[in-house]
N, C-alpha and C positions, 0 to 999 in steps of 0.2 A: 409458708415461707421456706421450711426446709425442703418442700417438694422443687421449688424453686431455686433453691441454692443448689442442689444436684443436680438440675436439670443446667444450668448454666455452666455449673464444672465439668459438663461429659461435652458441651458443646467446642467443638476445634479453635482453638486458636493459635494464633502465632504473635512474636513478638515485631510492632510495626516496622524496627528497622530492619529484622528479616523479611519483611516482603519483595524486594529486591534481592537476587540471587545471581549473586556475580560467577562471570565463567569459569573460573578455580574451581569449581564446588562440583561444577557439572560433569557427566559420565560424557562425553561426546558423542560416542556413537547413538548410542539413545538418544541423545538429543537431536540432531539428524533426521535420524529415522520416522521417530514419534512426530517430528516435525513435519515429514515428507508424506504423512499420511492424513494428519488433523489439520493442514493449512493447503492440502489437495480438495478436501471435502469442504473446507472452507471456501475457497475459491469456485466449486461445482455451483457453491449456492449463490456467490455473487457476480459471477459470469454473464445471465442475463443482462444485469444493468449497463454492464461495459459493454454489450451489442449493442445494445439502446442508445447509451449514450453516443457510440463511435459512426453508428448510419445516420445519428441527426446531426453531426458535426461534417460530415459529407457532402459539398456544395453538389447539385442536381438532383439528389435522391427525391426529392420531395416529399423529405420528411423534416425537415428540417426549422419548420413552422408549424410542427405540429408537438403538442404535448406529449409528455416519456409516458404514460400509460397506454395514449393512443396508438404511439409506434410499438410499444409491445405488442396489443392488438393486432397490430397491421400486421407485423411479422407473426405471430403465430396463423393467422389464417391465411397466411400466404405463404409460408414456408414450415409451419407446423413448429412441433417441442425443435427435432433440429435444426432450427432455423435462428432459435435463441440460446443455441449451446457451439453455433459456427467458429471454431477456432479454438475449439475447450479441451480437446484430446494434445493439440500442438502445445498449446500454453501450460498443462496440466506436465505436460511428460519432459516438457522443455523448462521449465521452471525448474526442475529439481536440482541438477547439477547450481545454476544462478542464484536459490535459497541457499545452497550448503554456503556460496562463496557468500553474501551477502549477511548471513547469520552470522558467520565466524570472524568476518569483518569487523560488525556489528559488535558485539560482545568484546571482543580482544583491544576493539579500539574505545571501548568505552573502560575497560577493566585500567587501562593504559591510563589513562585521563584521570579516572578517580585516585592512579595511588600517586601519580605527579601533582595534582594540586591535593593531598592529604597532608594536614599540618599547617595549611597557610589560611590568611584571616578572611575567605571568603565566605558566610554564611552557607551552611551545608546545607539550605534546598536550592542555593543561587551553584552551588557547587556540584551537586546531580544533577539540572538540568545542562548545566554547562558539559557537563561530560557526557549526558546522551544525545544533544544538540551536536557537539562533535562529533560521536559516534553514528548517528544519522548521517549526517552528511560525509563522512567518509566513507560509509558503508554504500551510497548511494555511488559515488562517483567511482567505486570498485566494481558495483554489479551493474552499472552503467554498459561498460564493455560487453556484459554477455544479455543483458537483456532490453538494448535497443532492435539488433536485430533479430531477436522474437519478438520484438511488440509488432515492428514492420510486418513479418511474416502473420501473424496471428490477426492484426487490423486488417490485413489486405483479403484475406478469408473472412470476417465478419462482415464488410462490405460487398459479397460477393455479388454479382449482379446489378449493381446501381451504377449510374451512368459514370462514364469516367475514370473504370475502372478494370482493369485485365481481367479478364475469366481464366480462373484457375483449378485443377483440378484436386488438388493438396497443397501440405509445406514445403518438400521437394519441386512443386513444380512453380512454386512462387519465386523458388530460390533461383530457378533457372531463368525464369523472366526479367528478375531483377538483375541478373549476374548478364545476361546478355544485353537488355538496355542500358545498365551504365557500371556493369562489373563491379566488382569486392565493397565498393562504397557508395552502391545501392542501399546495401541492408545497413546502411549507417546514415538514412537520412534522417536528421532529426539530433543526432546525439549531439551538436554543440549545444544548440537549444537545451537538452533534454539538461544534459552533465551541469548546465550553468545555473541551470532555473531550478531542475529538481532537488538539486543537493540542499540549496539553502531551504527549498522546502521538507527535506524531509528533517532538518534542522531543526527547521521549525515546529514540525510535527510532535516530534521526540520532544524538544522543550516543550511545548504547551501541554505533552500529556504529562511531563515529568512535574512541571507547574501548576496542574491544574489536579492533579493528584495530590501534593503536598497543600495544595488550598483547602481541599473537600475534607484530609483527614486532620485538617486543623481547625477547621470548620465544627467537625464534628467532636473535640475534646479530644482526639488520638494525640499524642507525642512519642519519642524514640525513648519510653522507657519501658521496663517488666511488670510496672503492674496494671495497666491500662490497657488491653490487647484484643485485639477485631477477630469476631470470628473467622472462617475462611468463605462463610456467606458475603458478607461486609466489604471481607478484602476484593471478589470477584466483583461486589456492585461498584464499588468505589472504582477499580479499574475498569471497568465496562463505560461508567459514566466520563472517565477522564479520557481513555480511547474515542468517546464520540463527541467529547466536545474540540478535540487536536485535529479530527477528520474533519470536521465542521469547518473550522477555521481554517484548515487547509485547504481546505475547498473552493471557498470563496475567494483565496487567493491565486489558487494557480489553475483555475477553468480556465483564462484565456490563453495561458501558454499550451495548454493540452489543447486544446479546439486549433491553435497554428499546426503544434506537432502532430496531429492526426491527418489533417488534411495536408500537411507536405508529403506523411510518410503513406500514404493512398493513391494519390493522383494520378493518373498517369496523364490526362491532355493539360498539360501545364505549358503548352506554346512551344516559342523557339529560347534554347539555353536551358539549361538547368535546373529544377526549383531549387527556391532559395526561402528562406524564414522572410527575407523583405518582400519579395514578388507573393508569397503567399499570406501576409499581412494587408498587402494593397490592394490585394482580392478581396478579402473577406472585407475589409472597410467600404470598399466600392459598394457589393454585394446587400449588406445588409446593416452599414455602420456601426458604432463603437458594440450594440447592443448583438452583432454574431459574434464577439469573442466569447459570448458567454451561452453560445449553443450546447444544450443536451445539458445545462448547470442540472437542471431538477437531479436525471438517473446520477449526473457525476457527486453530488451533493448525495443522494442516497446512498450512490457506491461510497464513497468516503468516509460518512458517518458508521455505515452498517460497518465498512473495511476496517475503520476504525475499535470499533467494539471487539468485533468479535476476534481482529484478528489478535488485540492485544491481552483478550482473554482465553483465545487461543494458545498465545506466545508463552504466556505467564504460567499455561496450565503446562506447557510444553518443559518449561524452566523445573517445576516442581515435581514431577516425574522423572525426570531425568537427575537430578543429584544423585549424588554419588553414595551410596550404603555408609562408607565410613561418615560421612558430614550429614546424614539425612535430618538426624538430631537439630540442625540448625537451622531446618528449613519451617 
């Protein structure tokens, strides 16, 4: 028993309501940084599935009726390892600048939220999810502006080669193609869609992990006081699990706005006039009715859950390393 009693006091913990680490606390530029490095390598590993996903959502590829392990398959023996990393050098090195803004968004707008409703009779886990549901979805419709046109440029290189689609030789020469078929508000095809749909889903996202974390540690006898405190094992499982059940969930609800916005922001033989969200919805229902808005669900369900997990024990580990020497005590 006393081997046990020491063995349980050397093990880390922290006090439950410091497991959220508000932006005050944080060193910024570390935060950043460390960011710009663990959520790159993050991304190397789920990149595949976003090829998977974005060539079966591609009307003519004739992949598109075929299961996400088999187009893995198909694409590595016909295109090799680079064939499943197409788009991953642009996305990787363009992303960075769109995380700083989207982080800092992120945090600033949620730090805002928690101290304006502080004091009032909302129940404090209906009052954290409220305020990272906000903070999602404003952070979303911030990094909207820079990272529509890299998704266009970055999808239009993962499709390379499938019918329907411009041969290009890089992101510079994507840019040029788009800019000369329909100039500046080419590489903005897709953002009403994206800005309207996505925001309330990453709303949604943020609430159901913020919600579904205060269920698991309530679940499990945790409360917001000092003497009852989760390891820092605990605290990663506990987040890892509420990460993948938000991605889950968000999954299944916006596969078919991503299956329109892939294939408007790809296309190029889309007839006479412009693509539009409506002309490229009466497609896909013509094509293969209600059941191709949920083309490539399998990889997107996998991207989202894995995206899920790891990005927010990525995020969290990100948070915890970066405080500030004077406040570390409180992390």
């Amino acid at each position: 028993m006393a081997m046990e009693a020491a063995e349980a006091s050397t093990t880390p913990q922290v006090a439950l309501a410091d497991t959220d680490i508000n932006w005050h606390r944080l060193d910024k530029t570390k935060f950043h940084v460390i960011g710009a490095i663990l959520f790159t390598a993050q991304s190397a590993l789920l990149h595949p599935t976003a090829v998977v996903k974005t060539r079966m959502q591609v009307a003519g590829s004739g992949l598109s009726q075929m299961r996400g392990m088999s187009v893995f398959t198909h694409i590595l023996r016909s295109d090799g390892v680079p064939g499943i990393f197409r788009g991953f050098g642009t996305s990787a090195i363009g992303s960075m600048p769109g995380r700083v803004l989207a982080l800092t968004s992120l945090e600033m707008s949620k730090d805002i939220m928690l101290k304006y409703t502080q004091g009032s009779d909302i129940p404090e886990a209906s009052r954290i999810g409220l305020a990272n549901g906000v903070a999602g979805m404003f952070s979303n419709l911030v990094s909207c502006v820079y990272f529509v046109p890299l998704d266009v440029i970055c999808q239009r290189l993962m499709v390379q080669g499938l019918p329907g689609t411009a041969p290009c030789r890089g992101p510079f020469d994507v840019i040029r193609k788009v800019f000369e078929a329909e100039g500046f508000r080419g590489l903005y095809r897709g953002f009403g869609l994206t800005a309207i749909t996505q925001s309330p889903a990453s709303a949604l996202w943020w609430g159901s992990y913020g919600a579904a974390q205060h269920i698991i540690w309530r679940s499990l006898g945790f409360k917001d006081d000092a003497e009852n405190k989760p390891s820092h094992f605990q605290m990663v499982t506990v987040q890892a699990t509420a990460g993948m059940v938000a991605g889950a969930c968000s999954s299944v609800i916006t596969t078919p706005i991503d299956t329109v916005k892939t294939r408007l922001q790809v296309m190029d033989n889309y007839g006479s006039g412009r693509p539009s969200v409506l002309k490229t919805t009466k497609t896909l229902l013509k094509e293969d009715g209600w059941w191709g808005f949920y083309r490539g669900f399998g990889p997107r369900f996998l991207n989202m859950s894995l995206y899920g997990t790891t990005m927010i024990v990525t995020y969290e580990l990100i948070k915890r390393l970066s405080v500030q020497p004077s406040l570390r005590s409180l992390a």
